[in-house]
C-alpha positions in Angstrom: 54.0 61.1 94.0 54.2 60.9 97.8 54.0 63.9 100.2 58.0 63.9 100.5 58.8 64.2 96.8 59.0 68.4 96.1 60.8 68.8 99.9 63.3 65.8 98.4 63.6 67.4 95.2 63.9 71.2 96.8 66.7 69.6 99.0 68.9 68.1 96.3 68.3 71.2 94.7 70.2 73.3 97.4 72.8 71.1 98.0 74.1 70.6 94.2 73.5 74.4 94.5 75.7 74.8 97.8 78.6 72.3 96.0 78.8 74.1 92.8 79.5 77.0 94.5 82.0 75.8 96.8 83.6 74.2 94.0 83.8 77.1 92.3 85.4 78.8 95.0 88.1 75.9 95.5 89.0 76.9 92.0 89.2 80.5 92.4 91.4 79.9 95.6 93.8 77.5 93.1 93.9 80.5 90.6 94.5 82.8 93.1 97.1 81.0 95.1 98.9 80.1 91.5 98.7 83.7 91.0 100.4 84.8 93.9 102.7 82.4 93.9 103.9 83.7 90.3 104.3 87.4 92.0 106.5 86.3 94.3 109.0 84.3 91.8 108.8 87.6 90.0 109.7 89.2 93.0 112.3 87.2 94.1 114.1 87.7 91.5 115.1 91.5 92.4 117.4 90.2 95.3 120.3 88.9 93.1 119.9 91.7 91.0 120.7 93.8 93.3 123.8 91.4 94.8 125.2 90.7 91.5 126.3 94.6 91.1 127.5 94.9 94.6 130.0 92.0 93.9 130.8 93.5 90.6 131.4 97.4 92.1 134.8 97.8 94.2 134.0 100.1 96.7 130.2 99.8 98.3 128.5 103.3 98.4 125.7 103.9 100.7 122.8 103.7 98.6 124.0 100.3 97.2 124.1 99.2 100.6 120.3 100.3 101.4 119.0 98.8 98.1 120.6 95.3 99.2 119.0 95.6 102.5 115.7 96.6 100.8 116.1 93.7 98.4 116.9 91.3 101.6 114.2 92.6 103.5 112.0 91.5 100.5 113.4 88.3 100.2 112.7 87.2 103.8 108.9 88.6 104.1 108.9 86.1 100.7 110.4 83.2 102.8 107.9 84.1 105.6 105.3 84.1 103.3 103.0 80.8 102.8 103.6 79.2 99.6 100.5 76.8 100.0 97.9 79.1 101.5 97.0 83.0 100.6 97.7 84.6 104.0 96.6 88.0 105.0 99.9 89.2 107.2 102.1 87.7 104.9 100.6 89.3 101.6 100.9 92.2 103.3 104.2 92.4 104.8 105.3 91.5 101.2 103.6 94.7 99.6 105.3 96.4 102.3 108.6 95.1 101.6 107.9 95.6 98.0 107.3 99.3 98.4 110.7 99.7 100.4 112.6 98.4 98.0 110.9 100.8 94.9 111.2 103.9 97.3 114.9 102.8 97.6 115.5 102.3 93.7 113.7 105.9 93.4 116.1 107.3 96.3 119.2 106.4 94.2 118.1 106.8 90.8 117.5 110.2 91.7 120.8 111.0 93.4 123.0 113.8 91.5 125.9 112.5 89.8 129.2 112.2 90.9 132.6 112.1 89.3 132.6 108.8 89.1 129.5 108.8 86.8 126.0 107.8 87.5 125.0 106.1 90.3 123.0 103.6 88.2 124.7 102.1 85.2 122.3 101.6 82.2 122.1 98.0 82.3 120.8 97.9 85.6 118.1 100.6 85.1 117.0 98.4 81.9 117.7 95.0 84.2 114.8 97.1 86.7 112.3 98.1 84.2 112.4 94.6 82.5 111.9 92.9 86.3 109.4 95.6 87.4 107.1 95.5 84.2 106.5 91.6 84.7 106.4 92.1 88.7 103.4 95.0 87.4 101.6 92.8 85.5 101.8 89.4 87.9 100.7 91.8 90.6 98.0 92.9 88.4 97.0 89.6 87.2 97.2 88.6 91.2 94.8 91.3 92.4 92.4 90.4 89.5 92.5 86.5 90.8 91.9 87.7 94.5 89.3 90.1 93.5 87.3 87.4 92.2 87.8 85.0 94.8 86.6 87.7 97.4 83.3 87.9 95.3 82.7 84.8 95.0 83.1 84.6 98.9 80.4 87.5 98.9 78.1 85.5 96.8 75.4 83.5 98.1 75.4 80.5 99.5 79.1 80.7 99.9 78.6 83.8 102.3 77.0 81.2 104.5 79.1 78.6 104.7 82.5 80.2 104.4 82.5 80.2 108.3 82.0 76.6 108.5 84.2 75.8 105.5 87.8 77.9 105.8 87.4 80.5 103.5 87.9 84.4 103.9 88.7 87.7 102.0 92.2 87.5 100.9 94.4 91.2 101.0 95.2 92.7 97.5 99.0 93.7 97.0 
């Protein structure tokens, strides 16, 4: 064996190393990126929702009117938003937008009721609860995808060439 063999061997070692982990990565960042992209189709979906009533109600109260703007304001950080990459501003402005729109929905389901009856007809509530459980549990199943692709960007030898190869920490929602 020449004098070259163990530094040769020691080499290879670290690269396959280095490429397992980056592939690795590249797959958490698909998962990830599929993930999110499944929380905002679930989230898009409050919008008509929302739009659908309005056209069905004759005269537009206030609260309907603040809900819809909620629900547009979350449809347009989702257009912002980058469908083919997991972006830190857009991720967030989405939360953001997401949280609007739930402190609305709790604004107006908690209004007193008037003559004409509730604010909030009963198949809307249920239309809600069915849209908000599966927006939980893709946001869930989002946050869980992220999580491990930010620990996998922790990990050694990853943590030392993320800066060369684009990776970074991606926000939760």
């Amino acid at each position: 064996m020449g004098e070259w063999f163990w530094p040769v061997l020691l080499g290879v070692f670290v690269l396959c190393w280095c490429l397992g982990a980056l592939n690795r990565l590249r797959r958490l960042r698909r998962q990830a990126l599929a993930s999110v992209q499944k929380l905002f189709a679930q989230l898009a979906e409050f919008r008509p929702l929302f739009e659908r009533r309005l056209q069905d109600a004759a005269p537009a109260q206030p609260q309907w009117l603040e809900l819809l703007a909620a629900a547009r304001q979350l449809d347009v950080a989702l257009q912002s938003a980058s469908h083919t990459s997991l972006d830190d501003a857009a991720i967030r402005s989405t939360s953001q937008a997401m949280e609007g729109l739930q402190r609305c929905w709790a604004a107006v389901s908690d209004a007193p009721q008037d003559l004409a009856g509730e604010v909030l007809p009963p198949e809307l509530r249920t239309q809600w609860g069915v849209l908000s459980h599966r927006m939980l549990a893709a946001r869930a199943n989002a946050n869980q995808d992220v999580a491990a692709y930010n620990q996998a960007i922790a990990q050694i030898p990853v943590r030392w060439l993320a800066p060369v190869v684009p990776f970074a920490a991606v926000a939760y929602f």
